[in-house]
KOLNU-42209 format. One line per field, with one value per residue (C-alpha): residue number from 1; x, y, z. Coordinates in nm, 3 decimals, padded with zeros to 5 digits. Last residue first. Example, Ala and Ser with C-alpha at 12.3 -4.5 7.8 and 13.67 -1.06 7.14 Angstrom:
BEGIN
seq <- 2; 1
u <- 01.367; 01.230
v <- -00.106; -00.450
w <- 00.714; 00.780
//
This chain:
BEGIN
seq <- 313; 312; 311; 310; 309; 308; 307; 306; 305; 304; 303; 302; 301; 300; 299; 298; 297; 296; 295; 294; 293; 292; 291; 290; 289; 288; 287; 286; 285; 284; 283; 282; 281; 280; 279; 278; 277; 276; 275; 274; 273; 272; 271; 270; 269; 268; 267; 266; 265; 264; 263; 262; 261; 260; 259; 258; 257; 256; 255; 254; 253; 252; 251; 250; 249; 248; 247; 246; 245; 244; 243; 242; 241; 240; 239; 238; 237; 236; 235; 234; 233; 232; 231; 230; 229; 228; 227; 226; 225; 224; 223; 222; 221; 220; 219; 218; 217; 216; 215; 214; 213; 212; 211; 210; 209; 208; 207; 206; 205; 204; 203; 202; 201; 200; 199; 198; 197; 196; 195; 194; 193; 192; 191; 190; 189; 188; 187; 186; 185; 184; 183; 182; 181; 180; 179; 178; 177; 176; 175; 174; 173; 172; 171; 170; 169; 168; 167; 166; 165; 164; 163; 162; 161; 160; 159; 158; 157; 156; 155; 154; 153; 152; 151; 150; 149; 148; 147; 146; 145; 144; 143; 142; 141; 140; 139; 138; 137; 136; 135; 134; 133; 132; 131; 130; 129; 128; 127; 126; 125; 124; 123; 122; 121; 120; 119; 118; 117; 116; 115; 114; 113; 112; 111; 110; 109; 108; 107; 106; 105; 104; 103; 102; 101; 100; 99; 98; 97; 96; 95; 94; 93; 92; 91; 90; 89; 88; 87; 86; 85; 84; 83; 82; 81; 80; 79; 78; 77; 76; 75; 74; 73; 72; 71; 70; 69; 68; 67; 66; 65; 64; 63; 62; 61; 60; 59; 58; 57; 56; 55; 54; 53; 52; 51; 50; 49; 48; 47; 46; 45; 44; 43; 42; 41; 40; 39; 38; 37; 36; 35; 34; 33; 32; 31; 30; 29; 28; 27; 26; 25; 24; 23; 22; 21; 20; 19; 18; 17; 16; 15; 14; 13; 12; 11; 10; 9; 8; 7; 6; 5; 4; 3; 2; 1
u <- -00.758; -00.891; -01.260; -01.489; -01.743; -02.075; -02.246; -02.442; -02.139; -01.957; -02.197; -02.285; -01.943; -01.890; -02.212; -02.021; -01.716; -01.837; -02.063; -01.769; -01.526; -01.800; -01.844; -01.453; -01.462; -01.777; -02.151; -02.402; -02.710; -02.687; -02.321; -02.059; -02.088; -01.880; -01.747; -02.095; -02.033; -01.823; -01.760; -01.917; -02.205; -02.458; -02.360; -02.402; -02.730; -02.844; -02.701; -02.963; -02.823; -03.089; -03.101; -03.458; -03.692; -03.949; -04.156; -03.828; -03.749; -04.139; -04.089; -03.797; -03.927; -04.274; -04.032; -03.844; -04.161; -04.301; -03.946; -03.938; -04.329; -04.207; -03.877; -03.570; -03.319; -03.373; -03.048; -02.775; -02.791; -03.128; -02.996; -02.736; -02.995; -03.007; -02.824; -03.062; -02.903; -03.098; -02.936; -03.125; -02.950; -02.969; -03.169; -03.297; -03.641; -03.516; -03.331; -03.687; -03.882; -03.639; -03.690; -04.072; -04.103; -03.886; -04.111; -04.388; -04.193; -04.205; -04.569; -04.656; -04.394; -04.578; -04.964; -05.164; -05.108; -04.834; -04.694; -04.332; -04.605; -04.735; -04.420; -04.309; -04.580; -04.516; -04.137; -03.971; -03.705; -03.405; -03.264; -02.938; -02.619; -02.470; -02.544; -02.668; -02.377; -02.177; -02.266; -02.171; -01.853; -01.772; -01.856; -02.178; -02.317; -02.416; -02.759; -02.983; -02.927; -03.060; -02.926; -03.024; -03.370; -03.557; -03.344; -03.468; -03.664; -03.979; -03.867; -04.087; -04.054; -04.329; -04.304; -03.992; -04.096; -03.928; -03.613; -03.559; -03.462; -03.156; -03.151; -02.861; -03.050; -02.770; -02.834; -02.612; -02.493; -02.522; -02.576; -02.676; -02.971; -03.202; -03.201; -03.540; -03.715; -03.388; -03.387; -03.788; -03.701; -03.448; -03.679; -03.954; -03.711; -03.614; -03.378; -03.269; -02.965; -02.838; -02.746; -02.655; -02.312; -02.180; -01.975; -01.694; -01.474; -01.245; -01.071; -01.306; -01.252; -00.871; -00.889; -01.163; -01.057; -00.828; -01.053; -01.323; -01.193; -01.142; -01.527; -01.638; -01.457; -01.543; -01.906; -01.883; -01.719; -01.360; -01.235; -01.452; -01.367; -01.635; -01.748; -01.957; -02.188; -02.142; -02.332; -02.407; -02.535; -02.694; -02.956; -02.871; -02.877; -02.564; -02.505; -02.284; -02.090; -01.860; -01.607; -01.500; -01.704; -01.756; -01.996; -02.327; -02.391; -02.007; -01.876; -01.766; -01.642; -01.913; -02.109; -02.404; -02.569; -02.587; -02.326; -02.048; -02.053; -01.742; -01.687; -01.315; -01.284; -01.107; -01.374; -01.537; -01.419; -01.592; -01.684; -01.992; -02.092; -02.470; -02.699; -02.728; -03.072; -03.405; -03.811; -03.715; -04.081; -04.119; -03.793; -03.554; -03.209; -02.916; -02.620; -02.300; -02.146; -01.830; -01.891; -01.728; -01.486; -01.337; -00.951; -00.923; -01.282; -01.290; -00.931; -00.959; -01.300; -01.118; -00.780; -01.033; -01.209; -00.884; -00.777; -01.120; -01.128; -00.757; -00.816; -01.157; -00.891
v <- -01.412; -01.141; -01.170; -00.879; -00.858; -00.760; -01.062; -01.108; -01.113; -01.282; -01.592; -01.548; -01.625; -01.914; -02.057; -02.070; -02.236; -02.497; -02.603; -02.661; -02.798; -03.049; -03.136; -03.169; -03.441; -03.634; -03.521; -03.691; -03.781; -04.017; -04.132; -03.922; -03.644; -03.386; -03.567; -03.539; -03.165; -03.264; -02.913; -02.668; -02.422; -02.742; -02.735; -02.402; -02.362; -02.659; -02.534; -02.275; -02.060; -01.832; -01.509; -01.498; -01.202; -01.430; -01.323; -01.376; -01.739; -01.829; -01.742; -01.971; -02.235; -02.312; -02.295; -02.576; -02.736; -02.703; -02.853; -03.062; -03.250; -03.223; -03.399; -03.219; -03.214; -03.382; -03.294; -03.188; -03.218; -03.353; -03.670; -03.621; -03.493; -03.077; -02.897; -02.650; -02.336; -02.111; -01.854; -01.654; -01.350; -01.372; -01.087; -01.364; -01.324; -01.313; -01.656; -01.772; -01.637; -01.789; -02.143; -02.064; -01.992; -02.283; -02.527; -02.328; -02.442; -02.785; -02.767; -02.634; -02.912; -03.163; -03.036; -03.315; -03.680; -03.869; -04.192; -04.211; -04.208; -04.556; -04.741; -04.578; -04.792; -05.157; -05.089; -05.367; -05.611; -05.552; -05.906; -05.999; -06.042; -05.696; -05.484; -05.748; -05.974; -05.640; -05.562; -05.921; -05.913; -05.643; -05.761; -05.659; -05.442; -05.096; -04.971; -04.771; -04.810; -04.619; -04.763; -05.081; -04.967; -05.091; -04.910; -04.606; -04.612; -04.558; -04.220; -04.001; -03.641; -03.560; -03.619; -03.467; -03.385; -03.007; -03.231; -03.469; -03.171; -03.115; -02.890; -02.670; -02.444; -02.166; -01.986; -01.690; -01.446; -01.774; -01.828; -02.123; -02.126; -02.284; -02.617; -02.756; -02.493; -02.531; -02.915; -02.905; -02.650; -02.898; -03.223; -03.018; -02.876; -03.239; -03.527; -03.850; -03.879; -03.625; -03.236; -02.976; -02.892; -02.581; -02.337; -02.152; -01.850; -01.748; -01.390; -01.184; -00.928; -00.934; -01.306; -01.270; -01.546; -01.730; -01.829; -01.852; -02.111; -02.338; -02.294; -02.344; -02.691; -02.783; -02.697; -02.907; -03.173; -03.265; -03.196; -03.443; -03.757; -03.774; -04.148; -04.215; -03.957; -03.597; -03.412; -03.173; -03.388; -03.636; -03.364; -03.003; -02.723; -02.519; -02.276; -01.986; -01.824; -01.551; -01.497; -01.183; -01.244; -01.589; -01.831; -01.925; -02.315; -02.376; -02.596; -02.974; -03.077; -03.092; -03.355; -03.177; -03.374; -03.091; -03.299; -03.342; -03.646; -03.715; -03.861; -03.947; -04.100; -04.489; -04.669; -04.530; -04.386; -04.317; -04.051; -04.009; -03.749; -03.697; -03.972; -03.881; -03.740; -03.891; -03.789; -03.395; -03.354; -03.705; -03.788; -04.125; -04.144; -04.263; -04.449; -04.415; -04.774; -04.917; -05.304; -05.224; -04.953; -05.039; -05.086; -05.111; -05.281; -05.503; -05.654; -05.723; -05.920; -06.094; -06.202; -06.332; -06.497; -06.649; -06.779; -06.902; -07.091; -07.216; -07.284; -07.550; -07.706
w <- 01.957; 02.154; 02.134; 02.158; 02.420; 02.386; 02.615; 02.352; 02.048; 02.259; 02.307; 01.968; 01.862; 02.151; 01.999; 01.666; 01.747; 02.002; 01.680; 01.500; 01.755; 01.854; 01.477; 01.478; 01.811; 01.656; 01.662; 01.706; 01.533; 01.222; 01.380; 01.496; 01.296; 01.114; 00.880; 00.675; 00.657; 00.341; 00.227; 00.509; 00.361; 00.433; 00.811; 00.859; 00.664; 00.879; 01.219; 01.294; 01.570; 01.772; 01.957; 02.086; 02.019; 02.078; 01.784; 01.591; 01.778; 01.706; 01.332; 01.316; 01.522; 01.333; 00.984; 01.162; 01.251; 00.860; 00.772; 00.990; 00.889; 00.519; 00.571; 00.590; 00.302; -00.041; -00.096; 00.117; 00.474; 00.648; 00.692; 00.946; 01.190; 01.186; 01.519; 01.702; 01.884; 02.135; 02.351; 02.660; 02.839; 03.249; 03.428; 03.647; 03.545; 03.200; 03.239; 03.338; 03.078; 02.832; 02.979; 02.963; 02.605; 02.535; 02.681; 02.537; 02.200; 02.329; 02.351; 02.019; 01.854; 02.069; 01.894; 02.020; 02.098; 02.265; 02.060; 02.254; 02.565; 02.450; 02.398; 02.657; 02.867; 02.663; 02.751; 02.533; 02.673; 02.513; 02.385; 02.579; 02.390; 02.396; 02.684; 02.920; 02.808; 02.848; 03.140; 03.283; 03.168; 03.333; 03.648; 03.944; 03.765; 03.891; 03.966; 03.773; 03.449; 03.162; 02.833; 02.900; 02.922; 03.242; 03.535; 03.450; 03.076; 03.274; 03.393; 03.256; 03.077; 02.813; 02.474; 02.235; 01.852; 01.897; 02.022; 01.709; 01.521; 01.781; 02.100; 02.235; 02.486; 02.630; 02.910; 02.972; 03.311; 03.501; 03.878; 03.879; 03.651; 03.876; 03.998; 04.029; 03.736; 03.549; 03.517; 03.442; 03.166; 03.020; 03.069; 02.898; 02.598; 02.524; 02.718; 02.507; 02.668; 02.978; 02.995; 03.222; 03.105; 03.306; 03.090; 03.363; 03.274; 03.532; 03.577; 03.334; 03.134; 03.005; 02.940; 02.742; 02.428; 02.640; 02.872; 02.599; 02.438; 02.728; 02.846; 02.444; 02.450; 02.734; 02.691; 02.313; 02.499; 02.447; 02.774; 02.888; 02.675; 02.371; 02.307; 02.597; 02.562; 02.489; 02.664; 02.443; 02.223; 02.433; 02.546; 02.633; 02.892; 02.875; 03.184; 03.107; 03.391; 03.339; 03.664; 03.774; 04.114; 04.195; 04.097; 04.296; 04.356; 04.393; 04.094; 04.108; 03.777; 03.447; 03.312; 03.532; 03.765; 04.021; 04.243; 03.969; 03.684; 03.510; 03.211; 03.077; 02.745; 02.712; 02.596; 02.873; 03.142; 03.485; 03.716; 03.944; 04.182; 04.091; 03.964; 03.588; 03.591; 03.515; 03.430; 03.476; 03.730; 03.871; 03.920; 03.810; 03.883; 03.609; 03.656; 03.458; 03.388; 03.576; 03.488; 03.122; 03.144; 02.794; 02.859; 03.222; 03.328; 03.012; 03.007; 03.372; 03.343; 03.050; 03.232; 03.534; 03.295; 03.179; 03.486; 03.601; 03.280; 03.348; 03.696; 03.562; 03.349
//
């Protein structure tokens, strides 16, 4: 009896690893300054999509720290939704999807095309900044910010959630099966001190914008070009739309992107144009394989558009 059980965990542990990649989580790193990274050189997959992690962080392969010549760089800083989570395979991300695109799209002008994705969970326009301010912009002729609603609200970077959220691990398990009874069974312990940051005082859309201010400044400083898109939450489409507080910070970011002078992509007039935008998305946030195709879509036109290029397909 007691071989069968081990039998048939054993059958289980195997069944998790190969077809879910249970016990093979992405690990994160805490810092003082972007709050927590994806711990560099990792690669897993996830319910069956591919995520790989290269040495800057970045859900991107390996790169060289300054591209090549005849080759247009663009450097995508982003939360979850550009990065894609666990449910988008790699090639399916929206940087992916934009780098592949455009290879085909300038063939004639440039000999490699590369989109870095520097991106992890939950991360807001003063995690982004702090990633460029550590890393730079590698090199890249464009910068693109891809933020969501939720993102002007962002607090300040921290790492509490590292190694204390689910979510956020910082070490390995040691089986499958015990990730997911940690994932799945065990209660989330609260985090009394994020708890108290998630309520942080004071004007955050005004900071966040600064945020923003000072990511552009930077990518000007290194005669780069500066893009800003911002996707809408699934419930803001249609009817009643954005709640009053949005809609009085998305009316804060449009005037601030004019005054700015920054080229930005509002995604709600997009979205609601689109019949049965709701397909889109992966869940109340995220977007699914054709949202990704969407929004890769349209960033790739401004991109060309910037960089003045025309597109040959």
């Amino acid at each position: 009896m007691i071989l069968v059980v081990i039998s048939l965990l054993v059958v289980i542990e195997m069944a998790l690893r190969s077809l879910f990649g249970f016990g093979n989580p992405l690990i994160y790193i805490g810092d003082s300054q972007i709050g927590y990274l994806l711990a560099p050189n990792q690669s897993t997959c996830r319910f069956g999509n591919r995520i790989e992690i290269n040495e800057f962080s970045m859900r991107s392969s390996s790169i060289a720290k300054i591209s090549a010549p005849s080759t247009l760089r663009v450097l995508l800083l982003g939360d979850s939704i550009a990065n894609g989570g666990w449910w988008t395979d790699q090639k399916n991300t929206i940087s992916s999807l934009i780098m592949n695109s455009l290879k085909s799209a300038i063939a004639d002008k440039y000999q490699q095309v590369e989109v870095l994705n520097a991106s992890a969970n939950s991360w807001g326009p003063r995690n982004e900044l702090a990633y460029l301010q550590r890393f730079g912009d590698f090199d890249a002729q464009v910068v693109v910010l891809l933020i969501n609603t939720d993102d002007l609200f962002a607090h300040t970077p921290t790492d509490l959630p590292v190694g204390r959220d689910r979510n956020y691990p910082n070490t390995k398990p040691p089986l499958g099966l015990v990730e997911v009874w940690q994932r799945y069974v065990t209660k989330q312990q609260p985090i009394p001190e994020l708890k108290a940051l998630q309520e942080e005082p004071g004007d955050r859309v005004g900071v966040n914008l600064e945020a923003i201010r000072q990511i552009q400044a930077i990518t000007h400083q290194r005669q780069s070009q500066f893009l800003l898109a911002m996707t809408p939450l699934l419930r803001e489409l249609g009817e009643p739309g954005p709640r009053d507080y949005e809609i009085h910070a998305r009316q804060r970011l449009s005037e601030f992107t004019k005054t700015q002078q920054i080229p930005y992509i509002d995604f709600l007039p997009l979205f609601n144009a689109t019949a049965n935008a709701q397909a889109l998305y992966h869940d109340t946030i995220h977007m699914n394989l054709q949202g990704n195709q969407f929004v890769s879509a349209a960033i790739e036109r401004s991109l060309l558009e910037i960089l003045g290029l025309k597109s040959q397909n």
